[in-house]
N, C-alpha and C positions, 0 to 999 in steps of 0.2 A: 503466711503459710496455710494449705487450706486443702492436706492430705487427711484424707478420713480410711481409719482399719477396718474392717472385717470384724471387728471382732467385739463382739458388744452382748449387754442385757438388759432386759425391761421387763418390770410386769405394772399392772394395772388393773384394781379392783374397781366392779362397782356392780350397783345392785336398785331393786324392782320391789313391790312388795310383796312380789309372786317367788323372785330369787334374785339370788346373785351371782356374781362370773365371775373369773377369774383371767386373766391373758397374760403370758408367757413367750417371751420372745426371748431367743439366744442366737448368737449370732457366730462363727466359727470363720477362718482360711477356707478360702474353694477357686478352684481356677474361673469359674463360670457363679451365676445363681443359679442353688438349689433349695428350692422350698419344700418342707415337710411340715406338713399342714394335719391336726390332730383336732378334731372339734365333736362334741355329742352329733347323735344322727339325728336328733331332733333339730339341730341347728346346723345341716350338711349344706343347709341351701345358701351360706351366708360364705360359704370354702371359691367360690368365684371372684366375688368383692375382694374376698380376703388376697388372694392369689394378685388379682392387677394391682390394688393400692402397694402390695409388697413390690414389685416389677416397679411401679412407676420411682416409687421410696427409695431402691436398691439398685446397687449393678452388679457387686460380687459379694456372695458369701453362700457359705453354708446355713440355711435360715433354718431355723426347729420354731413352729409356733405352734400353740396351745392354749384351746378353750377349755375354763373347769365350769360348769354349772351346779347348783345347788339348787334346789327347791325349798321355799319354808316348809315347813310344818303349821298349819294352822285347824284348830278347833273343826272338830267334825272331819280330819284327814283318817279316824278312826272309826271300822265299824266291826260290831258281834258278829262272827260266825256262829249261826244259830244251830245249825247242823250236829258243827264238831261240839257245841256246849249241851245239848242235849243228850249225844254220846257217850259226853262226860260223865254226867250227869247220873243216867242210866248205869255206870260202871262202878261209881263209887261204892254204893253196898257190896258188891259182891266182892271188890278188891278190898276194903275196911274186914268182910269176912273172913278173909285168907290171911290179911296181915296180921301177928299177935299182938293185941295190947295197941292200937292207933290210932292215932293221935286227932284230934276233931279236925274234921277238914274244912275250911272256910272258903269264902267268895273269892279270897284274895286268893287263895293258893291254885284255884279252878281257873278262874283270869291269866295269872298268869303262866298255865301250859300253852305251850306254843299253839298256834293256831289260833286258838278260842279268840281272838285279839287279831285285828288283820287291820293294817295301814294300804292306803290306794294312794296315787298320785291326784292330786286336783286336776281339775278339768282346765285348759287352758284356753278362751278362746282364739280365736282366728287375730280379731282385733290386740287383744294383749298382747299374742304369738309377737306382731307385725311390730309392734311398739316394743316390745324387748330384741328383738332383733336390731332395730335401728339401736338403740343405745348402745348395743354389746360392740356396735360397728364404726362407733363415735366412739367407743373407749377404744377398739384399735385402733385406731388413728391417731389418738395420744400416744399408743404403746410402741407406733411404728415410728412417731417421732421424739418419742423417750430413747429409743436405740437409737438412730440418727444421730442421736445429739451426745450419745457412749459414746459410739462411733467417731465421731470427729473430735471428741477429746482426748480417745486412746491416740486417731492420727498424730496430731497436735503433741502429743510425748515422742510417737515415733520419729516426726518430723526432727522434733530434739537431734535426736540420736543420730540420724540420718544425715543432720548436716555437719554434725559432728563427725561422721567418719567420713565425710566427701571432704571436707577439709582437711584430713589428714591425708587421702588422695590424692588432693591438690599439691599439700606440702612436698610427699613424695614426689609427686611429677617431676617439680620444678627441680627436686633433687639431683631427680636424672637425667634432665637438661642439662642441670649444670655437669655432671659426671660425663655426659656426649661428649662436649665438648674435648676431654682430656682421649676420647679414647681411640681418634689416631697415634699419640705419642707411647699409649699403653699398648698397642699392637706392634711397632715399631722395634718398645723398648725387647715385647717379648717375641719377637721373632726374630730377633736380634739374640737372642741370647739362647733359644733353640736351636738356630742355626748353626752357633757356637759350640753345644754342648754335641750337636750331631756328626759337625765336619773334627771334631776335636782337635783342630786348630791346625789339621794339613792342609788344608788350603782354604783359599780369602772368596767368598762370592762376591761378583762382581755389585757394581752399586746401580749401576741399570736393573740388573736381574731384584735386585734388593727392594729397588723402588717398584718395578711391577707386581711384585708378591705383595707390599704392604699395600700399595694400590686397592689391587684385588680384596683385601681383606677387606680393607678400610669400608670397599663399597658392601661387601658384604655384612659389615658390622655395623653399619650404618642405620643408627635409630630413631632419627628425625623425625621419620614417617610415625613411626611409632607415639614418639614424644606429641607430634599435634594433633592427632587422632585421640589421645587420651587427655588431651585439652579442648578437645571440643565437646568428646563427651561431659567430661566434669560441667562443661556448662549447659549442656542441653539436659543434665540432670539438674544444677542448680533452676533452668527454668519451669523442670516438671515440679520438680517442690515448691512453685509457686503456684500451680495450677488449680486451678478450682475443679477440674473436669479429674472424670479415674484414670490414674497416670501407670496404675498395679503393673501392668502387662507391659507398658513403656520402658518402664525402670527395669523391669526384667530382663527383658532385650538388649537393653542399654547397659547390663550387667555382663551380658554373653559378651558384651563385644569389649565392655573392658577388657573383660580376663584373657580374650585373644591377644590384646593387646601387651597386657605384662606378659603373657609366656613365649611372646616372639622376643620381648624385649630380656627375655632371661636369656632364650637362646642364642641371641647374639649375645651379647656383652662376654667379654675375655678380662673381665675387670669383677674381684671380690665386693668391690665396694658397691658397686651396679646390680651387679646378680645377689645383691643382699636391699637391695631398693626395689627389685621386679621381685622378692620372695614377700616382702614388706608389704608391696602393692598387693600383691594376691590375694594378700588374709586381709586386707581392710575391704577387697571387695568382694571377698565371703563375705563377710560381716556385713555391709552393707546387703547384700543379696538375699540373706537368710533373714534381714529386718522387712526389707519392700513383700516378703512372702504376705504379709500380715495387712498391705498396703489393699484398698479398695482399686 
């Protein structure tokens, strides 16, 4: 089996001696691909790459991806505002005047008022830029096939489940094959005894007339059609769960037309035990329908 979900996450560090990065990939249900793509502006130019390698990677989902960067800090990222420490400087007598009784004021305490103390970003050049970009774009590529590989293990459970409830599917089908069978003699017994309870026993219909009524019926309760329509699905669904290709949108399809299938077959049957095998069918193929949502 070789169904893969929608629904996955990945992340992926790694790092420079200038910085390091972060990548965040979550993966969500979506009818189509949609990519939401979050990267600094310093690194906007890298948001094209990013977008095909996802496209070539994916076929459905909801994709949220995410660059975090960080910058080191390294020696000399610090310089004096010479300005504002002069400022300072210039102010302390006269504030030391006004305040009573105060307390010596030191280098440390002047440092650290805001300002006097000013961090810059490091310069990066061109060359570094170009060489951190390639790595950040080699670690998505891990990150896009760390989700892949969510992805196809969450399938891989779904698939579980999935063939789990196509076999009970099945089981029913064949239930209501065999229940077809009985349900000329169920139309028969009950229109026979309708008839009865109607003419309340003044007079006999004839058995010509008898047999063309049940006739009629029979052709109209008639579920055969039904019953091998819902056996070929079951098997063009067992071959999409074998499929290596996105089958999401197949199975979906292949969902609509079961369910037409059991609600014609509820509407015919004149039989409890039948229209309790077409209510049966229905909810395994919710249940199977609301699992394929999750299906790539």
């Amino acid at each position: 089996m070789a169904l893969k979900s929608m629904t996955g996450f990945a992340r992926v560090n790694g790092q420079h001696e200038q910085c390091s990065w972060l990548w965040e990939l979550k993966s969500l249900n979506s009818k189509g691909l949609d990519i939401r793509l979050r990267v600094p502006t310093s690194f906007d130019g890298l948001e094209q790459c990013v977008r095909e390698q996802t496209v070539k990677a994916l076929t459905r989902g909801n994709v949220t991806i995410s660059l975090t960067v960080e910058w080191a800090q390294t020696p000399g990222a610090f310089q004096l505002n010479q300005d504002i420490l002069d400022l300072v400087i210039l102010s302390i007598p006269e504030l030391e005047a006004r305040i009573p009784n105060p307390s010596p004021t030191s280098a440390a305490d002047v440092l650290a008022l805001r300002g006097v103390i000013e961090t810059f970003e490091q310069e990066v050049t061109d060359q570094h830029k170009t060489e951190i970009q390639s790595l950040i774009l080699a670690d998505f590529d891990h990150a896009i096939e760390a989700l892949k590989e969510m992805r196809a293990e969450e399938g891989a459970r779904l698939t579980t489940v999935l063939v789990e409830q196509l076999d009970a599917i099945s089981d029913l089908t064949a239930r209501a094959k065999q229940n077809a069978s009985t349900q000329p003699d169920a139309i028969q017994t009950r229109l026979q005894t309708q008839l009865r309870d109607a003419l309340n026993g003044i007079t006999e219909i004839s058995e010509d007339r008898m047999a063309q009524e049940i006739a009629l019926l029979v052709t109209k309760a008639d579920i055969h059609e039904e019953i091998d329509r819902l056996i070929s699905h079951e098997q063009a669904a067992q071959d999409y769960l074998k499929s290596h290709e996105s089958v999401g949108r197949k199975l979906d399809f292949l969902c609509q037309e079961f369910n037409r299938e059991a609600n014609t077959l509820c509407s015919k049957s004149v039989d409890v035990g039948l229209t309790k095998i077409g209510l049966d069918l229905k909810s395994y193929i919710e249940r199977f329908r609301e699992q394929i949502q999750n299906i790539e």
